[in-house]
PDB file of the backbone (N, CA, C, O) and the ligand in Angstrom, with CONECT records:
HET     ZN  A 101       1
ATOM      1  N   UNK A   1      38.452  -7.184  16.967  1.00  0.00           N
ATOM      2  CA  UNK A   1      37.302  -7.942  16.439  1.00  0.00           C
ATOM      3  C   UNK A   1      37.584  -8.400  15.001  1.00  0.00           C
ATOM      4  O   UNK A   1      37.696  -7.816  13.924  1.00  0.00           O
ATOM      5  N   UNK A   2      37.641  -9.432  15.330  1.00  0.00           N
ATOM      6  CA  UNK A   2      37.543 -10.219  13.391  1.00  0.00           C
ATOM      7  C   UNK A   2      36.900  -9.688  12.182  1.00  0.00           C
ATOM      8  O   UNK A   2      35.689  -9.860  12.322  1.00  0.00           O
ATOM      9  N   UNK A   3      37.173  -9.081  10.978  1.00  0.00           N
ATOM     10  CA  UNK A   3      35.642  -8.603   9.980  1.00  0.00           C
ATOM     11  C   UNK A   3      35.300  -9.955   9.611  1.00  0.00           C
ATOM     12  O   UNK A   3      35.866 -11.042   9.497  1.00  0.00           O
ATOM     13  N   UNK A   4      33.809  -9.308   9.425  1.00  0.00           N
ATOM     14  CA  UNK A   4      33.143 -10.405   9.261  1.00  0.00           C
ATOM     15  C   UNK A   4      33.447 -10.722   7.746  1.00  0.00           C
ATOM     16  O   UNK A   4      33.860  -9.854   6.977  1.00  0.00           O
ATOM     17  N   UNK A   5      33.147 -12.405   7.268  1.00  0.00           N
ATOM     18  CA  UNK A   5      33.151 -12.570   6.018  1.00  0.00           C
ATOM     19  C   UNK A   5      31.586 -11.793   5.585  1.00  0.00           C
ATOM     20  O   UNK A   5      30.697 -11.209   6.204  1.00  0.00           O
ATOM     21  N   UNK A   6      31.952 -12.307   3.659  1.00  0.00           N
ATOM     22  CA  UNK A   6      30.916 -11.800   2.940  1.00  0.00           C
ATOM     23  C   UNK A   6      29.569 -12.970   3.442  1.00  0.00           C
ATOM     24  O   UNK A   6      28.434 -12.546   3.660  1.00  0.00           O
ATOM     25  N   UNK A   7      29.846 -14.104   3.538  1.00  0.00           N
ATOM     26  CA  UNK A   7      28.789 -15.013   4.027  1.00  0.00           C
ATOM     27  C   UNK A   7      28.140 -14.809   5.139  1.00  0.00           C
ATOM     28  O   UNK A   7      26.930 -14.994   5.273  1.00  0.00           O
ATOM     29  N   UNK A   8      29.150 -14.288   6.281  1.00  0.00           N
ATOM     30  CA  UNK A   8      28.255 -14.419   7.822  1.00  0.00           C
ATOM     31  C   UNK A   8      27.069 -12.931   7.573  1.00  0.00           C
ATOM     32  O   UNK A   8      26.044 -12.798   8.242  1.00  0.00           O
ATOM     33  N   UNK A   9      27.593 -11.787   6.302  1.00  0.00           N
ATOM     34  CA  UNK A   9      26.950 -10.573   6.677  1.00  0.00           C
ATOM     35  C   UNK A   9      25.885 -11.152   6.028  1.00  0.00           C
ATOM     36  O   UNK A   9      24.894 -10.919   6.720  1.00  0.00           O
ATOM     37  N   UNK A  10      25.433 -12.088   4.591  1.00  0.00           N
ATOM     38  CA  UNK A  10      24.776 -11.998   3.994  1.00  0.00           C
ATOM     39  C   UNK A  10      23.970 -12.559   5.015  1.00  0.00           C
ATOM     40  O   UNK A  10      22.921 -11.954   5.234  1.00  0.00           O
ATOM     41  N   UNK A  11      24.263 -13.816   5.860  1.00  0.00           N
ATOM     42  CA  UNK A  11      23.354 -14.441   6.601  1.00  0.00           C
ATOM     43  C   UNK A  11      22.277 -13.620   7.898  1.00  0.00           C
ATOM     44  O   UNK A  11      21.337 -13.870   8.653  1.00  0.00           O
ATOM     45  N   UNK A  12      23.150 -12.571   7.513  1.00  0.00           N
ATOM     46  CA  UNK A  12      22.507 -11.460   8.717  1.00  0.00           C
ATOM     47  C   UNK A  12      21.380 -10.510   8.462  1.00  0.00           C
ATOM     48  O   UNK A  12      20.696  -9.862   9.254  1.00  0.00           O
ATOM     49  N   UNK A  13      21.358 -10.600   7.018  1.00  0.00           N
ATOM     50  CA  UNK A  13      20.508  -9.226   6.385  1.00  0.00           C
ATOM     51  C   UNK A  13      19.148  -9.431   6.713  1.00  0.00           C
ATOM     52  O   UNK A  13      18.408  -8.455   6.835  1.00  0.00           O
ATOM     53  N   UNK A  14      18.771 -10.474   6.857  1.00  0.00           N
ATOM     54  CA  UNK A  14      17.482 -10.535   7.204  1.00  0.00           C
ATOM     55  C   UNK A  14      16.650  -9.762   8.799  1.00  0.00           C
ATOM     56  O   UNK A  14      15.564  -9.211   8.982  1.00  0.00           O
ATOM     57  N   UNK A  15      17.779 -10.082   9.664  1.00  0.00           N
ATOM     58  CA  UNK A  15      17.533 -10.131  10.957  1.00  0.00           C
ATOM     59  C   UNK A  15      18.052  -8.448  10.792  1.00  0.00           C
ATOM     60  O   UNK A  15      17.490  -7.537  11.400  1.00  0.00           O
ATOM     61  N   UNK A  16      19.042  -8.273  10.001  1.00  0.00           N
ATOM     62  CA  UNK A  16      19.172  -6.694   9.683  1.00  0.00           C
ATOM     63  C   UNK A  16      18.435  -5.733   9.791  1.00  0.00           C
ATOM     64  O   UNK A  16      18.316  -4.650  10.365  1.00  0.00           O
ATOM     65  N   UNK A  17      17.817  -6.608   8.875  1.00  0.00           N
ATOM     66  CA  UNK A  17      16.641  -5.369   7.878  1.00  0.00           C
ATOM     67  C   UNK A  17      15.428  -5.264   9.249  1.00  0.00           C
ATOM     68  O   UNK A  17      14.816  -4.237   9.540  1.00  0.00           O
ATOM     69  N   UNK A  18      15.343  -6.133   9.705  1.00  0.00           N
ATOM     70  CA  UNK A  18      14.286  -6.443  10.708  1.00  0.00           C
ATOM     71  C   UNK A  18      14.748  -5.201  12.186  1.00  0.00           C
ATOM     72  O   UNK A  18      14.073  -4.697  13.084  1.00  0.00           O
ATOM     73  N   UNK A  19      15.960  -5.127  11.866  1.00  0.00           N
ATOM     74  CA  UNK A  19      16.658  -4.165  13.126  1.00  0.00           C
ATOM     75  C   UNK A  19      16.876  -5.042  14.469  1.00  0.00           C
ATOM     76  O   UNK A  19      16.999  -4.516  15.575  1.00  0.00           O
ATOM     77  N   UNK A  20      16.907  -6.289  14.271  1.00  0.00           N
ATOM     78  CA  UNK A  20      17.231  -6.906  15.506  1.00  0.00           C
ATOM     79  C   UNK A  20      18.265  -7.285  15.396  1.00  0.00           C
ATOM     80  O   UNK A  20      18.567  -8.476  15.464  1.00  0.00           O
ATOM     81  N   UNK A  21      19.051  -6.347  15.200  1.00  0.00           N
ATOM     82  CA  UNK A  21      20.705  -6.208  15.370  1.00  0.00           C
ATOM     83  C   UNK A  21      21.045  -5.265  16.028  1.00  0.00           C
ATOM     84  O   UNK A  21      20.639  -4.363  15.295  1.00  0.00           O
ATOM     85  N   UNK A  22      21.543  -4.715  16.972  1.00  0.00           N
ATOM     86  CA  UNK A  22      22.213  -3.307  17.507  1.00  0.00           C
ATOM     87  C   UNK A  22      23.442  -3.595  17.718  1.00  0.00           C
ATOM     88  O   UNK A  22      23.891  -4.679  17.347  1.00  0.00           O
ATOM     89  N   UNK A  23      24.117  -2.782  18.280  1.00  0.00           N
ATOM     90  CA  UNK A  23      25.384  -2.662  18.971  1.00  0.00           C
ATOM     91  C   UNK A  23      26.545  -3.056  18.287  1.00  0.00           C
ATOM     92  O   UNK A  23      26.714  -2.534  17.185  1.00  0.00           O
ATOM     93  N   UNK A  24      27.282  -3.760  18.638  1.00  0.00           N
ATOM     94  CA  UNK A  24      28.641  -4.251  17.805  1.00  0.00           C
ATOM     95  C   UNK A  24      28.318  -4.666  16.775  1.00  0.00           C
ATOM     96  O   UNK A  24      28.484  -3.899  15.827  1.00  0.00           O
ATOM     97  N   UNK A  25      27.618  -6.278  16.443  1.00  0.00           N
ATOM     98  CA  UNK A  25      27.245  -6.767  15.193  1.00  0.00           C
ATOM     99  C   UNK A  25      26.486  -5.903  14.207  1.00  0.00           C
ATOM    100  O   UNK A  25      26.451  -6.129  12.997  1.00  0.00           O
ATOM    101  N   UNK A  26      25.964  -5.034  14.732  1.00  0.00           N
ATOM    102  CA  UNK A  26      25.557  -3.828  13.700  1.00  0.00           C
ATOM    103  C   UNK A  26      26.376  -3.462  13.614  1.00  0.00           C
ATOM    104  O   UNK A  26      26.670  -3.752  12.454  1.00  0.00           O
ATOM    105  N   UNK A  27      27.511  -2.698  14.188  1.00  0.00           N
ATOM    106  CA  UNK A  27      28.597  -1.620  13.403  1.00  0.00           C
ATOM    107  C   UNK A  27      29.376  -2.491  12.859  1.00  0.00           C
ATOM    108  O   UNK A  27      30.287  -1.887  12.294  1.00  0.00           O
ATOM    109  N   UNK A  28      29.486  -3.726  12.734  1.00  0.00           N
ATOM    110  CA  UNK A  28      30.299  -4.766  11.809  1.00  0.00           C
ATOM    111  C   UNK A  28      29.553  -4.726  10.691  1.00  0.00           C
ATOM    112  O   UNK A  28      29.873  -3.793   9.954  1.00  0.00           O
ATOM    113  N   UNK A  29      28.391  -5.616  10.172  1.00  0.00           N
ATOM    114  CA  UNK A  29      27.608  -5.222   9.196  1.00  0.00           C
ATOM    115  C   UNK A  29      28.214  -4.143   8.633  1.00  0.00           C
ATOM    116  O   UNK A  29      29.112  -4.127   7.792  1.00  0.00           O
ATOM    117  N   UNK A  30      27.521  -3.034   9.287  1.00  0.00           N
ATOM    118  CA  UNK A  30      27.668  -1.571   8.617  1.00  0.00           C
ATOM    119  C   UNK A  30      28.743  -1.216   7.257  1.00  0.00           C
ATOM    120  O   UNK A  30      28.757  -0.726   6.128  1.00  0.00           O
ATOM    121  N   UNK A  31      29.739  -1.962   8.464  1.00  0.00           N
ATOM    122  CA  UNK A  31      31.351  -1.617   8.434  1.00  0.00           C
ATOM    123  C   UNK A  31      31.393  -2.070   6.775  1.00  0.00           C
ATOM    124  O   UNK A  31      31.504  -1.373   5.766  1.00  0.00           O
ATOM    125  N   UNK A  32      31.215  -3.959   7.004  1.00  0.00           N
ATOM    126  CA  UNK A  32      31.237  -4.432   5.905  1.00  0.00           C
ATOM    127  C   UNK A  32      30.977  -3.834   4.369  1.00  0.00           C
ATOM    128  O   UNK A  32      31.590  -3.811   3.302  1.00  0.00           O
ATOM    129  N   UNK A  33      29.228  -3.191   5.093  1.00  0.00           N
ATOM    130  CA  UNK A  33      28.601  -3.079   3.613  1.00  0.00           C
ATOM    131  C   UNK A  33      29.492  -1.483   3.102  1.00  0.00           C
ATOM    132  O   UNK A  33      29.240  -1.118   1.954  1.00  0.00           O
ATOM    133  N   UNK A  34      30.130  -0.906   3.636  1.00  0.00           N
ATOM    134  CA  UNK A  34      30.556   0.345   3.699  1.00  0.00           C
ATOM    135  C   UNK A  34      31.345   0.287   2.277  1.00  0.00           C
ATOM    136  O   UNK A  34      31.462   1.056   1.323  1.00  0.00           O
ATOM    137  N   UNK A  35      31.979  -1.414   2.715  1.00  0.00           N
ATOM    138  CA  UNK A  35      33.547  -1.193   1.577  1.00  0.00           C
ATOM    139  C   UNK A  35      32.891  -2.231   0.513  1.00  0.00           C
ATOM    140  O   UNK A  35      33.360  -2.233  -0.626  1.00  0.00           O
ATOM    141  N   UNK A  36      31.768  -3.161   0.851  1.00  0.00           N
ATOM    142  CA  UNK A  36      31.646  -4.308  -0.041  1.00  0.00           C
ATOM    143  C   UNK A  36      30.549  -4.164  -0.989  1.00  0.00           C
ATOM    144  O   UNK A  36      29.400  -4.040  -0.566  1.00  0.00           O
ATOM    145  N   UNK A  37      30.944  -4.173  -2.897  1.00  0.00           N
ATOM    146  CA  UNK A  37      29.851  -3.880  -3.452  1.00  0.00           C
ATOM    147  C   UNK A  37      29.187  -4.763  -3.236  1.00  0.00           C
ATOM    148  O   UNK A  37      28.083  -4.401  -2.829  1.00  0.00           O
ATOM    149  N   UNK A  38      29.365  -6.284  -3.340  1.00  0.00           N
ATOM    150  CA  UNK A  38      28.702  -7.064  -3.697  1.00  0.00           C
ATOM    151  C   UNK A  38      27.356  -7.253  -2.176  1.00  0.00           C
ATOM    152  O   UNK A  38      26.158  -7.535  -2.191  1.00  0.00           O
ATOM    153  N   UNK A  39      28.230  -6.963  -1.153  1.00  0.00           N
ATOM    154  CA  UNK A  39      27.099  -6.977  -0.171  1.00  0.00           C
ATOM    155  C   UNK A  39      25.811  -5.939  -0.404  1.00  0.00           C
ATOM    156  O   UNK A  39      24.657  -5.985   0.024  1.00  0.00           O
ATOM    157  N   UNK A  40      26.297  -5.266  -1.011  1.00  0.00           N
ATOM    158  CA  UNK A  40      25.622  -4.048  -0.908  1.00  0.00           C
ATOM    159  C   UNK A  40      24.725  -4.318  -2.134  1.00  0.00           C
ATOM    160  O   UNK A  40      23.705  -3.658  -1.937  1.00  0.00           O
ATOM    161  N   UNK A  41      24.643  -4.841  -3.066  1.00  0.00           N
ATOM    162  CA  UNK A  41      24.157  -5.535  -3.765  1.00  0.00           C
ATOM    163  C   UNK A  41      23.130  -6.098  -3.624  1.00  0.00           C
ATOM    164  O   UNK A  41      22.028  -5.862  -4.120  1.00  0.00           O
ATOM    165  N   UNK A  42      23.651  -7.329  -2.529  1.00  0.00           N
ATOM    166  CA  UNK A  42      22.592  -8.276  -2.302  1.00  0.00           C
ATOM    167  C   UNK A  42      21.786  -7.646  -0.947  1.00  0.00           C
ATOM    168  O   UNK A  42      20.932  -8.342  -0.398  1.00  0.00           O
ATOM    169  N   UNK A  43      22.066  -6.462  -0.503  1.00  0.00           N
ATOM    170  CA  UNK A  43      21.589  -5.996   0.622  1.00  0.00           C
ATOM    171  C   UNK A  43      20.232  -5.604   0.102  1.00  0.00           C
ATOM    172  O   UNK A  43      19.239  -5.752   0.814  1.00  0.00           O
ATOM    173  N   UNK A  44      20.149  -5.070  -1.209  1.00  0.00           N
ATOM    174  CA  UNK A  44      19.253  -4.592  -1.807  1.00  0.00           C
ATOM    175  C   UNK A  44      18.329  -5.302  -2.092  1.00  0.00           C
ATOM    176  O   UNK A  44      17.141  -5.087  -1.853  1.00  0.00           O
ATOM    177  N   UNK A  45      19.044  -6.687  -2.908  1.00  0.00           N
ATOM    178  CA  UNK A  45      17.954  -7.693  -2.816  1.00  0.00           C
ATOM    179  C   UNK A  45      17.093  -7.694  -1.808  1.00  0.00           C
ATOM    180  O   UNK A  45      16.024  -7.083  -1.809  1.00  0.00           O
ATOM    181  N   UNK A  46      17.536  -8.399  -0.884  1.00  0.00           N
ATOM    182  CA  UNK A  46      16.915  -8.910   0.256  1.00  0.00           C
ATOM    183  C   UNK A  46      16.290  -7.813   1.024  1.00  0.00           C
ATOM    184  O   UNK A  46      15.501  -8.133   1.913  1.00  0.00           O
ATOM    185  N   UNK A  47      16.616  -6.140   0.730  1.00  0.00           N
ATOM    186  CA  UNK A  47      15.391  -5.603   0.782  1.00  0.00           C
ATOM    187  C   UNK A  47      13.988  -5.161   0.401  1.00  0.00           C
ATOM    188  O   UNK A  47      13.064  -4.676   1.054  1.00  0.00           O
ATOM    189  N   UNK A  48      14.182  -5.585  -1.226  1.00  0.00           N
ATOM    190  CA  UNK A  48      13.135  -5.708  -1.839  1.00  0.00           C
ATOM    191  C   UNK A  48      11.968  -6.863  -1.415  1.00  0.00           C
ATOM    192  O   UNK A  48      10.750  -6.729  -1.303  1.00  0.00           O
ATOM    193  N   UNK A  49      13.004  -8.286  -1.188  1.00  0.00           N
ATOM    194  CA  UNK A  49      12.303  -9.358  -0.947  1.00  0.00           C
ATOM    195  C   UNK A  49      11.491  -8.795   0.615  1.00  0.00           C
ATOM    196  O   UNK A  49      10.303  -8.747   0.934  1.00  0.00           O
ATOM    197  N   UNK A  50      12.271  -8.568   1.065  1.00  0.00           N
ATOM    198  CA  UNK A  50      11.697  -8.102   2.828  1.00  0.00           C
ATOM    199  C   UNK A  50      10.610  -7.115   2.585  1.00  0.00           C
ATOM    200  O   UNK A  50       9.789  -6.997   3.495  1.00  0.00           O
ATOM    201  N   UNK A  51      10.515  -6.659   1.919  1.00  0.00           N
ATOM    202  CA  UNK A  51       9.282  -5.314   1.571  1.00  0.00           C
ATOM    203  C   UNK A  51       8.391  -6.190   1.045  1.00  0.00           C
ATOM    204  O   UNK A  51       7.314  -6.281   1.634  1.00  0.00           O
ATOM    205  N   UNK A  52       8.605  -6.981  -0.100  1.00  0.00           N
ATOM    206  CA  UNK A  52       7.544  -7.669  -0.596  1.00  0.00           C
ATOM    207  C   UNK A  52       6.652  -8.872   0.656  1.00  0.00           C
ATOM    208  O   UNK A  52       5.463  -9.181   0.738  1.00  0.00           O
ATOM    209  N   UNK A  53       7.433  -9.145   1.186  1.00  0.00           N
ATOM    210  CA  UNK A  53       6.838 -10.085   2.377  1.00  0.00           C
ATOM    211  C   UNK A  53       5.797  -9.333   3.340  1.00  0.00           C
ATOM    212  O   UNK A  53       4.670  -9.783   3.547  1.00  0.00           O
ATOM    213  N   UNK A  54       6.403  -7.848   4.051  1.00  0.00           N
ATOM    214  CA  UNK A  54       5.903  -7.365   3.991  1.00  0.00           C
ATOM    215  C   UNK A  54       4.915  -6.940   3.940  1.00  0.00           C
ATOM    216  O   UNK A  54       4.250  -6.759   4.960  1.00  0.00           O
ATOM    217  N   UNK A  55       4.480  -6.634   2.726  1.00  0.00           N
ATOM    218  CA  UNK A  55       3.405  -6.050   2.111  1.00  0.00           C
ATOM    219  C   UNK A  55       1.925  -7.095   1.766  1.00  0.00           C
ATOM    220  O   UNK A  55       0.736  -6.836   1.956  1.00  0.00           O
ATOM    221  N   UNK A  56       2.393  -7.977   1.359  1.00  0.00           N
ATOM    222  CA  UNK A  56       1.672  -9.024   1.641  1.00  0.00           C
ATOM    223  C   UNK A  56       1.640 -10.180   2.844  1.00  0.00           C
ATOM    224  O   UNK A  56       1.012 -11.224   2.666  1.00  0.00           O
ATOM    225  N   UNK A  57       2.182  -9.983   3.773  1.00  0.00           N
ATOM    226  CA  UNK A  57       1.807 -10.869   4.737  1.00  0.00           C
ATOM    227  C   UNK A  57       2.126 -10.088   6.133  1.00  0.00           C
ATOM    228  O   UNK A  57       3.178  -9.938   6.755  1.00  0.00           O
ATOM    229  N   UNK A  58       0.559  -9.576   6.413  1.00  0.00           N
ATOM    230  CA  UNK A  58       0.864  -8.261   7.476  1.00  0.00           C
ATOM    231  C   UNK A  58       1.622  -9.135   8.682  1.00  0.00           C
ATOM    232  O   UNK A  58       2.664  -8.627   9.096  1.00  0.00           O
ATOM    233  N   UNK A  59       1.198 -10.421   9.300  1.00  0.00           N
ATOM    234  CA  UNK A  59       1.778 -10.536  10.760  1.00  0.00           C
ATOM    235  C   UNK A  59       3.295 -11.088  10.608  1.00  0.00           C
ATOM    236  O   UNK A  59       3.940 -11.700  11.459  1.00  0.00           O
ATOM    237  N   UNK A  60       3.695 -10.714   9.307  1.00  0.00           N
ATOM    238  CA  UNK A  60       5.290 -11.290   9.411  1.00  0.00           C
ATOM    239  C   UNK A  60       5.633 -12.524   9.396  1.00  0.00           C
ATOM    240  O   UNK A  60       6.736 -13.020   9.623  1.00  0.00           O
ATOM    241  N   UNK A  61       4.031 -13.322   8.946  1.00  0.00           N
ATOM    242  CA  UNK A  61       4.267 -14.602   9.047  1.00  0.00           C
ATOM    243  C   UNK A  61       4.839 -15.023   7.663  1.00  0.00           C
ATOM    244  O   UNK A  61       4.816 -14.004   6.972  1.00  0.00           O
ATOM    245  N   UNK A  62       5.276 -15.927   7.040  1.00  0.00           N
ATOM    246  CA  UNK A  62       5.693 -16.293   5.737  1.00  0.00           C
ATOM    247  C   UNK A  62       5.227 -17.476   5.605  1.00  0.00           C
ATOM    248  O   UNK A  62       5.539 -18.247   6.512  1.00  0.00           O
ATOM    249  N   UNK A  63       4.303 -18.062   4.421  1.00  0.00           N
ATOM    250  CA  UNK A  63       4.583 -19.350   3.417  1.00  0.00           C
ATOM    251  C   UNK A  63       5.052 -20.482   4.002  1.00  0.00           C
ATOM    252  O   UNK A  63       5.325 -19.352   3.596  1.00  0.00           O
ATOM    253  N   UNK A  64       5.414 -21.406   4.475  1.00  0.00           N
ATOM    254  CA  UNK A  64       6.162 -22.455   4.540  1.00  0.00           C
ATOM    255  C   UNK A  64       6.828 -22.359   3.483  1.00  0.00           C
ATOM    256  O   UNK A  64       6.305 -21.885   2.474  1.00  0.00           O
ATOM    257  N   UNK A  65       8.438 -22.895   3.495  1.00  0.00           N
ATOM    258  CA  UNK A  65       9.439 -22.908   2.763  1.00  0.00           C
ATOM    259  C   UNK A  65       9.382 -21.482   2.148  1.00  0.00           C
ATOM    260  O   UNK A  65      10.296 -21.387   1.328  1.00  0.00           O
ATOM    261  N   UNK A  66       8.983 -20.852   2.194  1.00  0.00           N
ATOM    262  CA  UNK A  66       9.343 -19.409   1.761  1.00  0.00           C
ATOM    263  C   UNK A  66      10.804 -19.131   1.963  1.00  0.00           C
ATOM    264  O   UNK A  66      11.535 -18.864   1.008  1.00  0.00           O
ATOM    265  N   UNK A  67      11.226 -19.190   3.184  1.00  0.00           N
ATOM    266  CA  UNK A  67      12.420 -18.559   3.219  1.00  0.00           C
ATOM    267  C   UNK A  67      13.663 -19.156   2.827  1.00  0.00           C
ATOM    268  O   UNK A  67      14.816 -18.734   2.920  1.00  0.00           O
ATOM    269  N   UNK A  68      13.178 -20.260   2.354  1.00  0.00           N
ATOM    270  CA  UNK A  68      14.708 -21.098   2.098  1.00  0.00           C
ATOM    271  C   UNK A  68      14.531 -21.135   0.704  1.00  0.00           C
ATOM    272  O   UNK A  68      15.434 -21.631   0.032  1.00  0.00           O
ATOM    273  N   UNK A  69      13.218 -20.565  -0.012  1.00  0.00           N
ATOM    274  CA  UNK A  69      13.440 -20.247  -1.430  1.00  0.00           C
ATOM    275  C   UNK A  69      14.290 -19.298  -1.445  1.00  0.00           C
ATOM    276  O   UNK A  69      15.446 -19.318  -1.868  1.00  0.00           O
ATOM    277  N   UNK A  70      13.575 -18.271  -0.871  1.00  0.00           N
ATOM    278  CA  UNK A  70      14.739 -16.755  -0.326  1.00  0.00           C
ATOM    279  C   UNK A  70      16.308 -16.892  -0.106  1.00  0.00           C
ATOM    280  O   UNK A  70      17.114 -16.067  -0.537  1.00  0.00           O
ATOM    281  N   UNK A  71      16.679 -18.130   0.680  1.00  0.00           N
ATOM    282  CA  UNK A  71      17.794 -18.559   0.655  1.00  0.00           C
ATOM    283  C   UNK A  71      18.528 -18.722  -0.672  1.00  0.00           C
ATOM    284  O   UNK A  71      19.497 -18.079  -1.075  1.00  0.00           O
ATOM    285  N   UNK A  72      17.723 -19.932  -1.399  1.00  0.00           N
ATOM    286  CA  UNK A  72      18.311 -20.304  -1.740  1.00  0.00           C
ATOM    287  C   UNK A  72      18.329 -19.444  -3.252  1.00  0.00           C
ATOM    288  O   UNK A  72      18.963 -19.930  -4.188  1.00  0.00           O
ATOM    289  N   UNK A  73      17.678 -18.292  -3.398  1.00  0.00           N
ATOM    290  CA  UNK A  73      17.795 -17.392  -4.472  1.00  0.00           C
ATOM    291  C   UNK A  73      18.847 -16.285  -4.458  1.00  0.00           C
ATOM    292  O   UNK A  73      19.549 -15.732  -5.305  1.00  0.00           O
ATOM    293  N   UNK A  74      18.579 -16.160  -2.585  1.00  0.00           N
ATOM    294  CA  UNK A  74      20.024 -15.516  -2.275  1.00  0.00           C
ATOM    295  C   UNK A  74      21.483 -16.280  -2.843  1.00  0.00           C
ATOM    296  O   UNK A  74      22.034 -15.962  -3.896  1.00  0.00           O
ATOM    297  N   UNK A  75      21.843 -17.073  -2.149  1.00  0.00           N
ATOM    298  CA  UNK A  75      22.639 -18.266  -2.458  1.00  0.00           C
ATOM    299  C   UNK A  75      23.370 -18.113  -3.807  1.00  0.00           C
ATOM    300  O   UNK A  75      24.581 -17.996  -3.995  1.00  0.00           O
ATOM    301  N   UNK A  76      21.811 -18.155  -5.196  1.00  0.00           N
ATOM    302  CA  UNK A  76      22.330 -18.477  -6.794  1.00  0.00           C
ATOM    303  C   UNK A  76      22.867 -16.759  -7.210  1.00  0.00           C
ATOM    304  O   UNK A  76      23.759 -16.397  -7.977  1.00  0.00           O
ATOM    305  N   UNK A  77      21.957 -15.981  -6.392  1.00  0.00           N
ATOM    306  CA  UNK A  77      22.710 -14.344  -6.601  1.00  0.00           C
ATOM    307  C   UNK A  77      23.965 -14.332  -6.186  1.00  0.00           C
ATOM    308  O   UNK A  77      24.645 -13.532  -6.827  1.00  0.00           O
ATOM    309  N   UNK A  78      24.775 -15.147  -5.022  1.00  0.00           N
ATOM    310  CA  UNK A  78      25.864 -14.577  -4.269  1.00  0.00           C
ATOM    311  C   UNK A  78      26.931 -15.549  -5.622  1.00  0.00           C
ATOM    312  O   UNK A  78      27.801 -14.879  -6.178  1.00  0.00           O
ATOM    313  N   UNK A  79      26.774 -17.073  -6.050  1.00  0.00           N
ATOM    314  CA  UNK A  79      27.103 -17.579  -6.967  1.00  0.00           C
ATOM    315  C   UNK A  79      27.191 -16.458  -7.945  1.00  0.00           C
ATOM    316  O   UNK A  79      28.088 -15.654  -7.693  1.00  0.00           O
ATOM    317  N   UNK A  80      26.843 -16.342  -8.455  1.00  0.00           N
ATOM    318  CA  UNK A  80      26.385 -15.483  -9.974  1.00  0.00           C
ATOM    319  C   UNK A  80      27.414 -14.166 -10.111  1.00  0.00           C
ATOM    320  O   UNK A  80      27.948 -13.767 -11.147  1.00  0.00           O
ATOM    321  N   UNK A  81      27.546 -13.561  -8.646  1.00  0.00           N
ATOM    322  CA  UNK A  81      28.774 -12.829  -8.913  1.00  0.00           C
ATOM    323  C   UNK A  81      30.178 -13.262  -8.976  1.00  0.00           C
ATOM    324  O   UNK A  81      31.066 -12.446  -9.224  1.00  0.00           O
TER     325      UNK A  81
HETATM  326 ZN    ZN A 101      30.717  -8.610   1.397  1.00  0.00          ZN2+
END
């Protein structure tokens, strides 16, 4: 199996955090964040952001364009390192 890049995991964290990942593509993830600071990093982010959504928007619904702010804040964090 190929490792995954740092891009395909970041693109995953969402659906991560959500747990609608199992099986292989989870133990890839995993794998990733095991050795990668920077994932691990932004893993954090995007769990804060995911808690905050969360917390304020019980049915999981989000904002319009919400998430591609999220993106794209992800995005200037993954830049920035
Ligand atoms: Zn990485």
């Amino acid at each position: 199996m190929t490792p995954l890049t740092c891009d395909q995991v970041v693109k995953q964290f969402f659906a991560y955090l959500d747990r609608a990942i199992s099986g292989a593509p989870l133990d890839q993830i995993e794998e990733h964040l095991e050795e990668c600071l920077s994932c691990c990093d932004k893993l954090a982010f995007s769990r804060q952001v995911d808690a905050f959504v969360k917390a304020r928007v019980p049915e999981g619904k989000v904002p319009e364009g919400f998430e591609a702010r999220v993106r794209q804040a992800l995005q200037r964090a993954q830049e920035g390192v």
